[in-house]
Legacy VTK file of the C-alpha trace (Angstrom):
# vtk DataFile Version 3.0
C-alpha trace
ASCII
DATASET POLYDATA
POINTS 105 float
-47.710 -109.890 -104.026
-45.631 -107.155 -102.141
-41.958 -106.419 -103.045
-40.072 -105.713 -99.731
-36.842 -105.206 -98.283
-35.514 -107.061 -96.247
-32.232 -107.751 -93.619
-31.577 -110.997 -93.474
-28.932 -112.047 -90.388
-27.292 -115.465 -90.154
-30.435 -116.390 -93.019
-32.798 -115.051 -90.294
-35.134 -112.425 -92.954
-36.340 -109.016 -91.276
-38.237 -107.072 -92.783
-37.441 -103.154 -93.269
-39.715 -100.380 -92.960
-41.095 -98.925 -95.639
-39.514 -95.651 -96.990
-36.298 -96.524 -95.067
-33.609 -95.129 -96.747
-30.897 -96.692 -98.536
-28.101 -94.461 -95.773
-30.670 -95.891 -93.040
-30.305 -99.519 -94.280
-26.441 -98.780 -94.393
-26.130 -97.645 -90.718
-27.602 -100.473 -90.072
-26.025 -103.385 -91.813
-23.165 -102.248 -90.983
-23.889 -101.617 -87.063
-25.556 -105.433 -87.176
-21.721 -106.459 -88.768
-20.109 -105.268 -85.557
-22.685 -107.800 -83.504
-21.397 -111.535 -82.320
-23.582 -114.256 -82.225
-23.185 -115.896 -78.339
-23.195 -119.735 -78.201
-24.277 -121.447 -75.072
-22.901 -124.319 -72.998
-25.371 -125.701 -70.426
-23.381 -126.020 -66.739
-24.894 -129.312 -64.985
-22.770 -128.140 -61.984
-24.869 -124.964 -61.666
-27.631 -125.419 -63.708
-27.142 -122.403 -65.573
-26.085 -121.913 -69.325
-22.160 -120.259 -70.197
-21.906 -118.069 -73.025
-19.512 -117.620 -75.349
-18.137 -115.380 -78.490
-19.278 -117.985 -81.471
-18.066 -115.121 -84.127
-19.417 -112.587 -86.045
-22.860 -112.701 -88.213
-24.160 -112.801 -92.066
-25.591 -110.104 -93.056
-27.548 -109.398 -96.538
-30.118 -106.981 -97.654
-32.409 -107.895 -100.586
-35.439 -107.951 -101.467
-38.419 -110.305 -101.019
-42.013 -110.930 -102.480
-44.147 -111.303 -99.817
-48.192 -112.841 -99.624
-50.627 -112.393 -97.180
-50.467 -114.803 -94.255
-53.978 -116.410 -95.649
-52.404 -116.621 -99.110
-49.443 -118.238 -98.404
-51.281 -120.562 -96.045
-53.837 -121.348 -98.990
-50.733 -121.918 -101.521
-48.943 -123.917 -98.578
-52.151 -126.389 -98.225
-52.940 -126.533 -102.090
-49.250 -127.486 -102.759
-48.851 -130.074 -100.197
-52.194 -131.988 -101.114
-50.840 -131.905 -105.044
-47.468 -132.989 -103.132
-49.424 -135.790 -101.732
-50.846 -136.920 -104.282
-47.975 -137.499 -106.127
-46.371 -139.274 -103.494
-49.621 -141.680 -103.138
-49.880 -142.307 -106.809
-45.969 -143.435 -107.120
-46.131 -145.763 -103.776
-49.624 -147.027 -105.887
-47.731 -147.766 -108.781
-44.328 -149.195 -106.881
-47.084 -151.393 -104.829
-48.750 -152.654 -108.160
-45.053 -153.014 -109.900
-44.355 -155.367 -106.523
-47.515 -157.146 -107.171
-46.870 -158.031 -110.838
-43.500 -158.991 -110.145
-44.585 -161.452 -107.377
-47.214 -162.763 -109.992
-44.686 -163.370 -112.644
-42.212 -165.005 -110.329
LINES 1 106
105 0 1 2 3 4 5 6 7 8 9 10 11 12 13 14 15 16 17 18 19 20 21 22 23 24 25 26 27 28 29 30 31 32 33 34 35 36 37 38 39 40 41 42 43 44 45 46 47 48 49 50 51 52 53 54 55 56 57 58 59 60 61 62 63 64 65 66 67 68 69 70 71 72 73 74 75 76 77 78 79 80 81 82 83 84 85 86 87 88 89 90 91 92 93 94 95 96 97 98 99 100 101 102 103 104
């Protein structure tokens, strides 16, 4: 794993250069703070979007551990088949629970 830093606008994460320095990452924060997001409207009339001012953004800076894109894929399959598994084994059991209480009954 890789410790980075990162920007992270409106939870969007970006992120930063290596070596970039802590002034940099200041300067820029705080330019990204004078930003506004724009939120659309679609015009049927014209079929065009509008834009408008939908406020200002979020802005963080952390840091993040970071995989390789295989890794994560790898950890991303191997998780969802022990995810999957779980879920299979509890609708088993809920099915045979069903079962025995239509036996009893």
């Amino acid at each position: 794993m890789k410790t980075v830093k990162v920007i992270v606008i409106d939870n969007n994460r970006f992120a930063l250069p290596d070596g970039m320095t802590a002034k940099d990452i200041q300067s820029l924060a705080g330019f990204l703070c004078s930003l506004t997001t724009l939120g659309t409207e679609y015009n049927y009339d014209a079929s065009e979007y509008v834009y408008f001012d939908n406020g200002g953004v979020s802005i963080r800076v952390s840091e993040c551990e970071t995989l390789t894109k295989a890794e994560a894929r790898d950890l991303g399959d191997q998780s969802r088949a022990r995810y999957q598994a779980k879920r299979d084994a509890e609708e088993r059991a809920k099915a045979g629970d069903l079962i025995g209480l239509h036996v009893n009954q």
